[in-house]
TORKOL-4160 file (C-alpha; in steps of 0.2 Angstrom, whole numbers, padded with zeros to 4 digits, m for minus):
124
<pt num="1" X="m0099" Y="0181" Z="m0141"/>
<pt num="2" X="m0116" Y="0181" Z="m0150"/>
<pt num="3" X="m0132" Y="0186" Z="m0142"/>
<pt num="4" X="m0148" Y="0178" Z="m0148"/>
<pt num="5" X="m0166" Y="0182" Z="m0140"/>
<pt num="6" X="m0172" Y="0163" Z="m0144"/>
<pt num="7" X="m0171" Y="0154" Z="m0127"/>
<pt num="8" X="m0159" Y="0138" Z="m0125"/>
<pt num="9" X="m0173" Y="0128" Z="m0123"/>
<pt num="10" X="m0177" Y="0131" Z="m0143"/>
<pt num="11" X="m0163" Y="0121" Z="m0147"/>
<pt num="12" X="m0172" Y="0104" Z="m0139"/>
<pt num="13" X="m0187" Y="0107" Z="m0150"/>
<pt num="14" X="m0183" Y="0094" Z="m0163"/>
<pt num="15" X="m0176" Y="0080" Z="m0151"/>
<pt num="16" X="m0183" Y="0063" Z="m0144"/>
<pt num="17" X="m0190" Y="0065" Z="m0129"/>
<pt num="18" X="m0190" Y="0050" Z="m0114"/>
<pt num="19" X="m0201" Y="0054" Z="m0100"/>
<pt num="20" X="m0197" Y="0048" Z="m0082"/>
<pt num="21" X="m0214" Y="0042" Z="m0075"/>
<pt num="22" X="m0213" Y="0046" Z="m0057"/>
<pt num="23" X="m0203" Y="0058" Z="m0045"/>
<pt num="24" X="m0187" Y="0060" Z="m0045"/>
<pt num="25" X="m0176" Y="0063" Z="m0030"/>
<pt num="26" X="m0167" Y="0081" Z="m0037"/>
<pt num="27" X="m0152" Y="0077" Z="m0026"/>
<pt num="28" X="m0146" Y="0065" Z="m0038"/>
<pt num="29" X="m0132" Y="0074" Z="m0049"/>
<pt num="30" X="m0129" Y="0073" Z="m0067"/>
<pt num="31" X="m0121" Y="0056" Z="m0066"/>
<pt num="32" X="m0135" Y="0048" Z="m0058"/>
<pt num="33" X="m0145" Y="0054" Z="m0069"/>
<pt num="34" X="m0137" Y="0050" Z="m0085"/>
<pt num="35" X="m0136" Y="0033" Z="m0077"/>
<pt num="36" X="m0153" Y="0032" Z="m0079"/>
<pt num="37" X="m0153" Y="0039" Z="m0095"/>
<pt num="38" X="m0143" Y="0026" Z="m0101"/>
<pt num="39" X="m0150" Y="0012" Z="m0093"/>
<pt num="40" X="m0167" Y="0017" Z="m0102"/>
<pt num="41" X="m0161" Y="0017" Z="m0119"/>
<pt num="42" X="m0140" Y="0021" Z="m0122"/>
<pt num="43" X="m0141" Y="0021" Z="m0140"/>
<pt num="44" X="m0154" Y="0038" Z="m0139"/>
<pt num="45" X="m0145" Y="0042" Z="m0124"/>
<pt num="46" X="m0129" Y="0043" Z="m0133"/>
<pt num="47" X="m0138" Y="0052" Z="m0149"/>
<pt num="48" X="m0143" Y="0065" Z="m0141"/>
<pt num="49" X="m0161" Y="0061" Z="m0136"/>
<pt num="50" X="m0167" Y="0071" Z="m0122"/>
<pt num="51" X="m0174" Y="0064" Z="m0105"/>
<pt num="52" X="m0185" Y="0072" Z="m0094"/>
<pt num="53" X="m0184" Y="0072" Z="m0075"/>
<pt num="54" X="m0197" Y="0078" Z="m0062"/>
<pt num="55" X="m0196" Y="0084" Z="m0047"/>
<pt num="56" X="m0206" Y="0078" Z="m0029"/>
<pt num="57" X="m0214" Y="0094" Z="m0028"/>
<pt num="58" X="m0219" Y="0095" Z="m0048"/>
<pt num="59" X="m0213" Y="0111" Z="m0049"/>
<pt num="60" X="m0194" Y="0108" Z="m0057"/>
<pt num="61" X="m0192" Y="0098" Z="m0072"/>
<pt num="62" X="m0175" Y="0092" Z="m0078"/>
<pt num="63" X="m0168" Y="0091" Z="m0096"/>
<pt num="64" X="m0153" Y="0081" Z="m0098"/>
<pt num="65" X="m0145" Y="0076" Z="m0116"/>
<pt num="66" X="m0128" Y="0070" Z="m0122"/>
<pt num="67" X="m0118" Y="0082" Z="m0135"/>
<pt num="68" X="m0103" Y="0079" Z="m0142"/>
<pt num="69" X="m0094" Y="0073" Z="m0128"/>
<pt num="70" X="m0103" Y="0077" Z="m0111"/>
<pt num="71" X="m0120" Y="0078" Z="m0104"/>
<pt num="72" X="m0129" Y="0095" Z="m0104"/>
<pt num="73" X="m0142" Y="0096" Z="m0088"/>
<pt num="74" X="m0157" Y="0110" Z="m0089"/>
<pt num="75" X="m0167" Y="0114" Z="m0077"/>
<pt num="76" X="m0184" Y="0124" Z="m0076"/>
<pt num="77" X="m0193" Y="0130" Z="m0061"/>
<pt num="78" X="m0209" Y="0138" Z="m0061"/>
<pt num="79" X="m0213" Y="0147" Z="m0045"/>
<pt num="80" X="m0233" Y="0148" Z="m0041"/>
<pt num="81" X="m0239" Y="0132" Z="m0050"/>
<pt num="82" X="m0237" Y="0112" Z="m0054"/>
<pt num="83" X="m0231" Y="0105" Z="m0068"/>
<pt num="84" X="m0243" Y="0091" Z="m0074"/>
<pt num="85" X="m0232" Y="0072" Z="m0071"/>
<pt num="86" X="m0239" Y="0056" Z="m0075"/>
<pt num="87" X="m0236" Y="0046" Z="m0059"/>
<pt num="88" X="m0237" Y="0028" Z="m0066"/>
<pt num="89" X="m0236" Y="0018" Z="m0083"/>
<pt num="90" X="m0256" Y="0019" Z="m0086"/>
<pt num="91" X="m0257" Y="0036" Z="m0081"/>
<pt num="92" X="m0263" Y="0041" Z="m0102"/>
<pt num="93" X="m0271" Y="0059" Z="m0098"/>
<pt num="94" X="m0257" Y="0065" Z="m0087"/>
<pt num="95" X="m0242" Y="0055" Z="m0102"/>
<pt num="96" X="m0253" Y="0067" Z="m0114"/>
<pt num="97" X="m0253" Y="0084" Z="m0108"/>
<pt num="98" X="m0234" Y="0081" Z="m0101"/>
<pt num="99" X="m0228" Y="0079" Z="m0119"/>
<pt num="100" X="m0240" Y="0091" Z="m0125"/>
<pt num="101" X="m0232" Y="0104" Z="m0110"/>
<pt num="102" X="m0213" Y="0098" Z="m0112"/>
<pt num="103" X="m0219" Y="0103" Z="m0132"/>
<pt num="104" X="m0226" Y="0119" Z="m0127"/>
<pt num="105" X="m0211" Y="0125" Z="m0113"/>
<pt num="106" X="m0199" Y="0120" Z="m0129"/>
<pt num="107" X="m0207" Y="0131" Z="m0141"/>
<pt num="108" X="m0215" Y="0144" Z="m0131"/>
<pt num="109" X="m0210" Y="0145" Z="m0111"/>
<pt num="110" X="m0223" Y="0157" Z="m0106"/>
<pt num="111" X="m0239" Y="0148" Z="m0116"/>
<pt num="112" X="m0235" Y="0130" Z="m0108"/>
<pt num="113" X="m0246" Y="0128" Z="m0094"/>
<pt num="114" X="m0262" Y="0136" Z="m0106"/>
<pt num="115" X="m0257" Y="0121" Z="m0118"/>
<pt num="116" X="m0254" Y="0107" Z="m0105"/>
<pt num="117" X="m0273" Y="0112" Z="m0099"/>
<pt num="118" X="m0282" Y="0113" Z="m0114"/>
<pt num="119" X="m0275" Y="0096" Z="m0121"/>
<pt num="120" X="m0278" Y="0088" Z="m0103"/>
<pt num="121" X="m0297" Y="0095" Z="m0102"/>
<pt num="122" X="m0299" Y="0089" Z="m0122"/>
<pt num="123" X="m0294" Y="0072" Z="m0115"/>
<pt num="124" X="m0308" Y="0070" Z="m0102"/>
């Protein structure tokens, strides 16, 4: 087995990214979230886009993508603060600093929230 010191999360850096607005209830399992994942968009679904899930308490996010033949299902939890979610369609300051977070947590997981909040405040 190969040991690396890049996190797995490096490996969604180049992907399409979908964004579930809104909570989601984290007692859904894998298939009812690729459910909604395919009922979004299938074709990126099936080509390995990524789609992002949050949850109620903003502080678990949920990364699922299809490769190969299966579904792979991430999850990250931060422990003393909030992940900034866009909680309906118009919501254009939160949709920005989430991608600009999701960005940051795939490149860098420990700089994410310093990004998120810079490109939020630079949006006011």
């Amino acid at each position: 087995m190969r040991q690396t010191d890049r996190p797995f999360i490096h490996a969604l850096e180049s992907k399409r990214f979908f964004i579930r607005i809104g909570n989601t209830d984290f007692r859904w399992g894998i298939d009812m979230l690729a459910a909604c994942a395919v009922a979004t968009n299938a074709d990126a679904a099936l080509s390995g886009a990524v789609f992002v899930f949050c949850s109620k308490s903003r502080n678990q996010l949920r990364f699922l993508f299809w490769e190969g033949n299966g579904w792979w299902c991430l999850t990250r939890k931060i422990l003393n603060q909030k992940f900034i979610w866009p909680q309906q369609d118009g919501d254009e300051i939160s949709r920005e600093a989430l991608f600009e977070q999701v960005r940051s947590l795939a490149a860098d997981p420990g700089e994410y929230r310093r990004k998120a909040l810079k490109a939020c405040s630079q949006l006011s």
